[in-house]
N, C-alpha and C positions, 0 to 999 in steps of 0.2 A: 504493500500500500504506500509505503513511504519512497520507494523510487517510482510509482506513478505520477505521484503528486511531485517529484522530484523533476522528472521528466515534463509536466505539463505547465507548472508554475514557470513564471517571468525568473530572467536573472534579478540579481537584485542591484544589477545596473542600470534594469530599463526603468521607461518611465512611465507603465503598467505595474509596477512591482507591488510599492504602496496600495492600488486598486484594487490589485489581486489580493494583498493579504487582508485589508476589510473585508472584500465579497468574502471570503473563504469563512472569516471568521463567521461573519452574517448568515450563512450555507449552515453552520455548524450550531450556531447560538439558535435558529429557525427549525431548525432539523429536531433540537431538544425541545424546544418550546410547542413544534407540535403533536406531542407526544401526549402532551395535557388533554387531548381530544380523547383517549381513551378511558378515560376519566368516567365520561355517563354509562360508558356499555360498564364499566367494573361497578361503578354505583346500583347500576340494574340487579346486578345479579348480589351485590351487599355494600348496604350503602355504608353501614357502621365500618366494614375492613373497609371500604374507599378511605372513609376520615382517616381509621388507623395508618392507614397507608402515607396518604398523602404528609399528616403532621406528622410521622416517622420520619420519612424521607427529607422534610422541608430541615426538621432538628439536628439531622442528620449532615443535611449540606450546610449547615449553622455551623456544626462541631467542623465539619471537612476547612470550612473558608478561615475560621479562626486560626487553625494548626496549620494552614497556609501563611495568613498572614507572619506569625509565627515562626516562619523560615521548612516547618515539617510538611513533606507532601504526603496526601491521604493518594493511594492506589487510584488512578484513574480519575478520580471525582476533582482533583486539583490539577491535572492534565486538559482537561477538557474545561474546567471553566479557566485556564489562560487561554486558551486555543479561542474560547468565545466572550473572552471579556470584550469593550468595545476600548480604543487607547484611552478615552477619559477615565475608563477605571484602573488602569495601570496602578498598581502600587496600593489600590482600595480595597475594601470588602464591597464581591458582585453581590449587588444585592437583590440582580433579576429571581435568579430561581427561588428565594427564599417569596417575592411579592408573586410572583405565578402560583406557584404551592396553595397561598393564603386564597390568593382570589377566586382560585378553583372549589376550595374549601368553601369558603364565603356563598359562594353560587348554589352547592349544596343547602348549607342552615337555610339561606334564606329564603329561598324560593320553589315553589312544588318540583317536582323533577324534569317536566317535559319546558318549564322555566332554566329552569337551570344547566339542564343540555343545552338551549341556545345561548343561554351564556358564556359558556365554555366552549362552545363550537366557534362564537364572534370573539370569543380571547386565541384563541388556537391560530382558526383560520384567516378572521381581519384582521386582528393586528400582525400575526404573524406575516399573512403578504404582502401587509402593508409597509412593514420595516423590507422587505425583501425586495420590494419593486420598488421603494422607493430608493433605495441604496445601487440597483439594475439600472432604473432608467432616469434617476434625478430628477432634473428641471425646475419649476417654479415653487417655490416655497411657500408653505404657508403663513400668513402675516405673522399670526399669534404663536405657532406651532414649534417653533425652532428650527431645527432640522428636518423637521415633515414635511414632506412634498403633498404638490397634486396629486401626482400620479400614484406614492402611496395609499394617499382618501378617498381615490376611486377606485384603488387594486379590495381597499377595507370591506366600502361602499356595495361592490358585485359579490363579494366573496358572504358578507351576512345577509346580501339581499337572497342569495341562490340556499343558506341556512334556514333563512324567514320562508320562501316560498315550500320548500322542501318540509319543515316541520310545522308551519301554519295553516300550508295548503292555501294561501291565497297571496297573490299578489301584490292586493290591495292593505293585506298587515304587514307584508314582507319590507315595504318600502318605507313607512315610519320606523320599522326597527330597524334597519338598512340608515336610514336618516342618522336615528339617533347616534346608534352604534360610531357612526363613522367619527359626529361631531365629537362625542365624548375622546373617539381614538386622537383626534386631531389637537386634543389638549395639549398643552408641552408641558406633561407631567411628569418624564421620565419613566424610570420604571416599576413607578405606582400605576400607568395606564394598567398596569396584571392587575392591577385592584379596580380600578374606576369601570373599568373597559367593562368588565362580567357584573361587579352590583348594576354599575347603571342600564345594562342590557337588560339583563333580569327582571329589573322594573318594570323596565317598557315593554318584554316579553308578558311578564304576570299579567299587566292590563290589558294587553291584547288576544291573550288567550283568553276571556271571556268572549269577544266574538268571534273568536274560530269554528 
């Protein structure tokens, strides 16, 4: 694996190098984060081991990022969160996977289940393609946003509108939580949108599954 990526990646004298090693990381950080998606089907089947699971794992990457900081590397768990910190966290505690963890959790307690699948499906799927296309194909930024592009808020935008249609069955509910969704993603919260992104979907999912 290591001489394909060795073979495929830019020297580190061209002036692709820098691009390549963001995408890659963003490939690797997006790769983890959509993993959250399998979150409802294990909830289905026990929602109590989902929680255990999830606050295991979340306490778990706590203990791992600490004994990093720390100078100790944990097998693998501290391999892979350098490989997908982003450079502003160089030298920080990542604090993504501990707020994905929570937010997934959170989407759980709070809202019925067929709520809380689309929460976690618009944390998965929109943000996730959203950081991904927006890092792919740039362009105009968003006023308020920081770093967010257009083209992330509309990669967000298709991605929980095709959620909404799919678990709502209509169109016409898909597109307000498509709306919402997108706006809350477009906050420049950092990596609390794992948290804003699933409550405030949640919400606007609950109210709209009444007229489903």
């Amino acid at each position: 694996m290591e001489k394909l990526i060795a073979l495929i990646r830019p020297s580190e004298n061209s002036k692709t190098s820098t691009l390549w090693l963001r995408l890659e990381g963003e490939f690797i950080r997006k790769s983890l984060h959509l993993l959250i998606a399998l979150v409802p089907l294990l909830a289905d089947i026990n929602l109590q081991a989902t929680m255990l699971i999830l606050a295991g794992g979340t306490l778990f990457y706590v203990l791992a990022e600490n004994l990093r900081q720390a100078g100790k590397t944990v097998y693998l768990v501290s391999d892979l969160t350098v490989l997908a910190a982003r450079p502003r966290e160089a030298g920080h505690f990542v604090l993504g996977p501990v707020t994905l963890g929570t937010g997934a959790m959170l989407a759980l307690l709070l809202y019925p289940s067929h709520a809380a699948t689309i929460a976690i499906y618009a944390l998965a799927f929109g943000d996730g393609l959203a950081s991904l296309v927006g890092r792919l194909l740039g362009g105009w930024r968003l006023p308020l946003g920081g770093p967010k592009t257009v083209a992330g808020s509309l990669a967000c935008f298709f991605a929980v509108l095709m959620v909404g249609q799919r678990m709502l069955g209509s169109l016409r509910l898909a597109l307000p939580l498509a709306v919402g969704a997108t706006l809350i993603e477009a906050l420049p919260s950092g990596d609390f949108d794992n948290l804003l992104l699933p409550v405030g979907t949640g919400f606007i999912a609950s109210k709209l599954l009444v007229f489903a």
